[in-house]
Backbone as ProteinMPNN parsed JSONL, in Angstrom:
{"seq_chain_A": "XXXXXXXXXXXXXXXXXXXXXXXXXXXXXXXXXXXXXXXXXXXXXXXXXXXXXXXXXXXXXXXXXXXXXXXXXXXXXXXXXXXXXXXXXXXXXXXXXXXXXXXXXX", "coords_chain_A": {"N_chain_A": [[-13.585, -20.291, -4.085], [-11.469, -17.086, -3.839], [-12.695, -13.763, -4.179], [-10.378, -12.478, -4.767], [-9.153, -14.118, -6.319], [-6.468, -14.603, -9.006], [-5.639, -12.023, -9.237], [-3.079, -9.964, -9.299], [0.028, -9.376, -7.61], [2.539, -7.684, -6.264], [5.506, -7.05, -4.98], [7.461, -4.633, -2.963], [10.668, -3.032, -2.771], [11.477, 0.32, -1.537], [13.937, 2.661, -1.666], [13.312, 5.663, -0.478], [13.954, 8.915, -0.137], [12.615, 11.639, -0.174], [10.122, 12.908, 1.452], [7.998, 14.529, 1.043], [7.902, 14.544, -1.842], [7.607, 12.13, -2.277], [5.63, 11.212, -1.181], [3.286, 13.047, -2.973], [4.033, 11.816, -5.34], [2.045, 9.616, -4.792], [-0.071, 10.694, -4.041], [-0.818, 11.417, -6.784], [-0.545, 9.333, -8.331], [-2.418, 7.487, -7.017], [-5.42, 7.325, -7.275], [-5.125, 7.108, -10.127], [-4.744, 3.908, -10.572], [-6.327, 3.361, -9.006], [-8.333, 3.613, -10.52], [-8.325, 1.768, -12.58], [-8.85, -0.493, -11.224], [-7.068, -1.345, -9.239], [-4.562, -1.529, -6.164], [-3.269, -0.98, -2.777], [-2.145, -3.196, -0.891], [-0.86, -3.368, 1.298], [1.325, -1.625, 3.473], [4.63, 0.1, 4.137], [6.869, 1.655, 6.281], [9.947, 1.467, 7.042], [11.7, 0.795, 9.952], [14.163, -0.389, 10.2], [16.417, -2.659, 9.389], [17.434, -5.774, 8.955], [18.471, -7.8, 7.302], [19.399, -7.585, 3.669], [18.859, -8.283, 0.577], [18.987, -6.343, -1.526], [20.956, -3.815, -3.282], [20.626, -1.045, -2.106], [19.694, 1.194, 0.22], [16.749, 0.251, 2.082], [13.618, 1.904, 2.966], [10.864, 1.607, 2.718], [8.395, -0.234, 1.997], [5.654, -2.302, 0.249], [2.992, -3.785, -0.952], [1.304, -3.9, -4.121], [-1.506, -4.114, -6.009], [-3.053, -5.681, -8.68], [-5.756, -5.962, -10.793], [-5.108, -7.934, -12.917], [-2.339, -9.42, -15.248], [-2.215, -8.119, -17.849], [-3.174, -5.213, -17.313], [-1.891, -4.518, -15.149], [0.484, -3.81, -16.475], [-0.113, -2.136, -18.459], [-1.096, -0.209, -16.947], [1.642, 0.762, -15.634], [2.687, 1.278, -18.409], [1.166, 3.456, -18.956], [0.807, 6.839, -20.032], [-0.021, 8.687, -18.32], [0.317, 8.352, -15.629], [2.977, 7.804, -16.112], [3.942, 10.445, -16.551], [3.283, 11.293, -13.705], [4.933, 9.845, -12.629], [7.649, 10.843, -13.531], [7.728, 13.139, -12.197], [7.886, 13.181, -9.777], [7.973, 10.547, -8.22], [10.907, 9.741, -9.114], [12.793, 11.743, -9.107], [12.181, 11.717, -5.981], [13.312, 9.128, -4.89], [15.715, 6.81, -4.489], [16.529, 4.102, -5.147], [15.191, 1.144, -6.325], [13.532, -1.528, -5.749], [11.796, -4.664, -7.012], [10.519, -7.085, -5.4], [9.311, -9.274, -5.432], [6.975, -11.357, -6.931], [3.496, -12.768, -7.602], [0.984, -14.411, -8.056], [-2.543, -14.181, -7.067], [-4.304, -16.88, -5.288], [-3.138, -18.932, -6.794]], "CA_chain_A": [[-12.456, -19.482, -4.495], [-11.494, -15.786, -3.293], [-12.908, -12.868, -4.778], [-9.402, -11.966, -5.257], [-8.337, -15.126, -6.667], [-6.149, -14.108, -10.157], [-4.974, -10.757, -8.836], [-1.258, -10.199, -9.633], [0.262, -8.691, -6.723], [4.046, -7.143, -6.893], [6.29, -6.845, -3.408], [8.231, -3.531, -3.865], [11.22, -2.143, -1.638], [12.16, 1.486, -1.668], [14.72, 3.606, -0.714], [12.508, 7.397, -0.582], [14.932, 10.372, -0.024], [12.307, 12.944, 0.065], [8.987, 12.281, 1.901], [7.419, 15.486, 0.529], [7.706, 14.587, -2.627], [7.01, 10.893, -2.622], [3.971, 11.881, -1.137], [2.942, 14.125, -3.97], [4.077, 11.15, -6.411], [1.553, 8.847, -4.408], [-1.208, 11.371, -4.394], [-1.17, 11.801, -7.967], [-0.948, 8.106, -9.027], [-3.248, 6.273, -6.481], [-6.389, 7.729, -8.318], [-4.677, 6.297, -11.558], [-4.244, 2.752, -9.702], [-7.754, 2.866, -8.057], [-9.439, 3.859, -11.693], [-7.975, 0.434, -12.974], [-9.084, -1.621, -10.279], [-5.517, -1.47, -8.324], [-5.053, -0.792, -4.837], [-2.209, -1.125, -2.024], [-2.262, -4.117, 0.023], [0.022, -3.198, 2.499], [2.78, -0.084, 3.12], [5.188, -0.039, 5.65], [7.729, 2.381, 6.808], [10.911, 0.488, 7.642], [12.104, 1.37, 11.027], [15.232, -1.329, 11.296], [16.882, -3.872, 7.816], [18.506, -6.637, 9.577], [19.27, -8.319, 6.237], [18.773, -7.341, 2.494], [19.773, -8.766, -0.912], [19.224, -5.459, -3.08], [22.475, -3.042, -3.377], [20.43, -0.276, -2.124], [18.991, 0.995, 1.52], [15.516, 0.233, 2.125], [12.96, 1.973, 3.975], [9.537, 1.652, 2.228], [8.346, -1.302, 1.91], [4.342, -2.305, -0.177], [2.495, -4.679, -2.062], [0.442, -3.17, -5.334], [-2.138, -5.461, -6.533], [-4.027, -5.409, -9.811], [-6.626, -7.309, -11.278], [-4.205, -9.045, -13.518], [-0.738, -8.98, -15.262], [-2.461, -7.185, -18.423], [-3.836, -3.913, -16.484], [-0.194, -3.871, -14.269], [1.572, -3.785, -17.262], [-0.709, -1.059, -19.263], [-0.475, 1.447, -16.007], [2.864, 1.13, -15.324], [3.323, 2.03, -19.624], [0.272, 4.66, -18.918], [1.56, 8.658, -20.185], [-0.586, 9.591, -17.384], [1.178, 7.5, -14.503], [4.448, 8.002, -16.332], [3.976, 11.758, -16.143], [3.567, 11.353, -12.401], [6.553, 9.132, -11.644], [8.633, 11.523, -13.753], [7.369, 14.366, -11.636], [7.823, 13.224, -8.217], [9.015, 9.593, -7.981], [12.085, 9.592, -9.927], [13.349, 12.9, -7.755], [12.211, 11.066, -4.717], [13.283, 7.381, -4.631], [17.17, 6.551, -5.062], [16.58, 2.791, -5.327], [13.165, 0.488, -6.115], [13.471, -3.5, -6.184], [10.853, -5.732, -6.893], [11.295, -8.433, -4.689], [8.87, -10.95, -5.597], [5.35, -11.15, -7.85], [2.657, -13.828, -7.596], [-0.578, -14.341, -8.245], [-3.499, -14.628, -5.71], [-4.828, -18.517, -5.574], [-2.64, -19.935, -7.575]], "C_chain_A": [[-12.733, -18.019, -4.139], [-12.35, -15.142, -4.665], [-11.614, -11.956, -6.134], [-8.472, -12.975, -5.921], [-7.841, -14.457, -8.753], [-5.563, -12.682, -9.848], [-3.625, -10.869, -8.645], [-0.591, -9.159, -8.198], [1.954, -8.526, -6.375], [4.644, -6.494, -4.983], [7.2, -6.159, -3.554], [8.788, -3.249, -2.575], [11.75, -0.69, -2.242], [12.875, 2.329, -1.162], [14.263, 5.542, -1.492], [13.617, 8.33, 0.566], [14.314, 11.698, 0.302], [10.801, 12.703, 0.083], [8.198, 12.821, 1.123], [7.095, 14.841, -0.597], [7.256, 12.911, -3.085], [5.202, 10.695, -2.357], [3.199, 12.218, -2.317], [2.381, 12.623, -4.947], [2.611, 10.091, -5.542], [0.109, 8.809, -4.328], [-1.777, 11.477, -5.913], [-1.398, 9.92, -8.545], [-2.173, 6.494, -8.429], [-4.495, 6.676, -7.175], [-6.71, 7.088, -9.206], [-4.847, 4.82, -11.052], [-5.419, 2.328, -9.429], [-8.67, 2.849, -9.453], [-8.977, 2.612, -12.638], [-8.127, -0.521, -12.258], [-7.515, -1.929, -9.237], [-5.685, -1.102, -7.316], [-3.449, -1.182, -4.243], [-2.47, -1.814, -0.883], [-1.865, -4.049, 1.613], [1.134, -2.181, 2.157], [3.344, -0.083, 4.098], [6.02, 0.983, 5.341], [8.888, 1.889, 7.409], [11.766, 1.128, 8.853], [13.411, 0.633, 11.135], [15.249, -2.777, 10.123], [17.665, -4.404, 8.88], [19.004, -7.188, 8.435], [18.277, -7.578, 4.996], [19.717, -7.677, 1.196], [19.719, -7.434, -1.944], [20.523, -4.763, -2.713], [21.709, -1.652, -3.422], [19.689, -0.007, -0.649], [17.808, 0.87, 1.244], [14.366, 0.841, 3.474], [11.677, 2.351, 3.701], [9.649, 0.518, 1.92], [6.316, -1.42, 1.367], [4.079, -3.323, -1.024], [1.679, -4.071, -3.111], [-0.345, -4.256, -5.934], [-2.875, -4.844, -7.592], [-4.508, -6.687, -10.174], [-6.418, -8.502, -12.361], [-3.269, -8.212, -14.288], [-1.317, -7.599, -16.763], [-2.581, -5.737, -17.942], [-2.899, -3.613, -15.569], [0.523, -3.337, -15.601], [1.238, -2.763, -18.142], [-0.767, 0.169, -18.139], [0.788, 1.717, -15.965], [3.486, 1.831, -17.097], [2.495, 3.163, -19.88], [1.286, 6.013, -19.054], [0.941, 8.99, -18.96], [0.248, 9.318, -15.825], [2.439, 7.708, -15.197], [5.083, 9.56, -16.286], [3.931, 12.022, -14.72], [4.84, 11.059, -11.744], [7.426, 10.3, -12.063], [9.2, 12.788, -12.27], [7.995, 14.192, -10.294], [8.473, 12.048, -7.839], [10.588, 9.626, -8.237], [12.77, 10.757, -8.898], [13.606, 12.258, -6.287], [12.558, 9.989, -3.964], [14.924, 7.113, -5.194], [17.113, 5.029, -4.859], [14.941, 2.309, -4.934], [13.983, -0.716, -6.809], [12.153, -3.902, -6.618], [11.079, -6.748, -6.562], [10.387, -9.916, -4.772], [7.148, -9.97, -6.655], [4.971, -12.56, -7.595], [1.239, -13.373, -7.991], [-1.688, -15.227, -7.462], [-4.003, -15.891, -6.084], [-4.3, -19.168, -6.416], [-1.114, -20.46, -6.465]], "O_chain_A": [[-13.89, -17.601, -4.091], [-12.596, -15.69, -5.739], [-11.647, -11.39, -7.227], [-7.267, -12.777, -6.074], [-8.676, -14.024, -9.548], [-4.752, -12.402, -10.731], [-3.074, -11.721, -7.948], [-1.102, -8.044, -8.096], [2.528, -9.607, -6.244], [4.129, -5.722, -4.174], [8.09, -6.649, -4.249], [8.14, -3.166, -1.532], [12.364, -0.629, -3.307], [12.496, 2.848, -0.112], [14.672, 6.231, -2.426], [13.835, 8.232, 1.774], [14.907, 12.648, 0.813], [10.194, 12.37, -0.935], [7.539, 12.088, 0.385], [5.935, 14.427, -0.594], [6.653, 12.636, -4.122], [4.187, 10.307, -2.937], [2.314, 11.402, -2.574], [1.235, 12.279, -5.239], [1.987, 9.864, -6.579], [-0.697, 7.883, -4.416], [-2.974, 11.598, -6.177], [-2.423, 9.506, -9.087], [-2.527, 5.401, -8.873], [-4.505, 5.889, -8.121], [-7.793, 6.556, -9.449], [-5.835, 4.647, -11.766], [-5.721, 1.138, -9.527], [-9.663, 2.122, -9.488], [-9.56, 2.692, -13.719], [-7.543, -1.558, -12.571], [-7.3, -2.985, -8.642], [-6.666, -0.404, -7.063], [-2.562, -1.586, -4.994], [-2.962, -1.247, 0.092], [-2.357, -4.487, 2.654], [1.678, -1.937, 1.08], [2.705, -0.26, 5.135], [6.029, 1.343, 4.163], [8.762, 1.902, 8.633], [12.538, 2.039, 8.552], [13.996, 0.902, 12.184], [14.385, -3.649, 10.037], [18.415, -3.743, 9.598], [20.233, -7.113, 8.427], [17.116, -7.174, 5.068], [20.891, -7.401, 0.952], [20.316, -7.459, -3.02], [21.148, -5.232, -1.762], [21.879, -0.962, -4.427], [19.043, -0.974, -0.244], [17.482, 1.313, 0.143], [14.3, 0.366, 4.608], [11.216, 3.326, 4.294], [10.726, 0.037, 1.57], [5.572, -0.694, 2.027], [4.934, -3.728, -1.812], [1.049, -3.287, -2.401], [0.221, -5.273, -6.336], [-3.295, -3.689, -7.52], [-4.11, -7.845, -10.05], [-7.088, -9.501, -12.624], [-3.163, -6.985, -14.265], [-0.922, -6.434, -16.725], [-1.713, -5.05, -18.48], [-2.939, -2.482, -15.084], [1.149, -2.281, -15.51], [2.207, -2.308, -18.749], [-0.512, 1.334, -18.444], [1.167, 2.857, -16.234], [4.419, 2.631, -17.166], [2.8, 3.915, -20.806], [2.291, 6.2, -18.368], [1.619, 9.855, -18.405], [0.669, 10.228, -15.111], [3.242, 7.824, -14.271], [6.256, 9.867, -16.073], [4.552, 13.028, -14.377], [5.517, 11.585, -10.86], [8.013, 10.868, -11.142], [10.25, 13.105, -11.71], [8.608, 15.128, -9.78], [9.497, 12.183, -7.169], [11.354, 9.501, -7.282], [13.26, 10.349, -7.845], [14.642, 12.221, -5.624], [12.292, 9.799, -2.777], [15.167, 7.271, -6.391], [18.049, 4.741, -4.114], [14.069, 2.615, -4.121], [14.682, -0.847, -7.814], [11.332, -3.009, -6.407], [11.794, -7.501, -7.223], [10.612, -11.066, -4.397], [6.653, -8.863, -6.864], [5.804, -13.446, -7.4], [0.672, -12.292, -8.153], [-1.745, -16.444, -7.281], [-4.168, -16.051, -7.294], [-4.94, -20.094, -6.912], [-0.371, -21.372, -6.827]]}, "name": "protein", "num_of_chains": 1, "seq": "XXXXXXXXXXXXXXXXXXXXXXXXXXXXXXXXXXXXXXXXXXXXXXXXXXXXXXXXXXXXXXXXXXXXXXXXXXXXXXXXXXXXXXXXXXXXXXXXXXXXXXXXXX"}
């Protein structure tokens, strides 16, 4: 079995409005993310949506993985990470899906 077997891993689209500042928000919370065992699987830059089910454009595209659903679910209610998004996400991002969750080896 993987190393990474049990790792909850979350498939996120975004529509980012203002690079600058998503930046910022990305700088400030990967730190937070990495000091919980979290990381970013994959990040894309969407050059070209041929189809999409959310009701919003998309042109960020990432996976976020943590070492399980406890420790996703205590950053994302973190003051410290919620003081970031305020700051910089929320300004920067006019639509965020979650388009799928699983968990590694299962």
């Amino acid at each position: 079995m993987s190393e990474n077997a049990g790792r909850h891993d979350t498939l996120v689209a975004l529509n980012v409005v203002d690079d600058d500042l998503y930046d910022r928000y990305r700088a400030g919370m990967t730190p937070l993310l990495e000091a919980r065992g979290g990381f970013f699987g994959h990040d894309f830059r969407v050059g070209e949506v041929l189809r999409s089910a959310v009701d919003h454009p998309v042109n960020r595209v990432f996976v976020i993985s943590f070492p399980d659903e406890a420790t996703r679910e205590s950053y994302f209610a973190s003051e410290d990470y919620l003081a970031v998004r305020r700051e910089f996400f929320d300004p920067a991002v006019e639509g965020a899906t979650v388009l799928a969750q699983w968990v590694v080896g299962e």
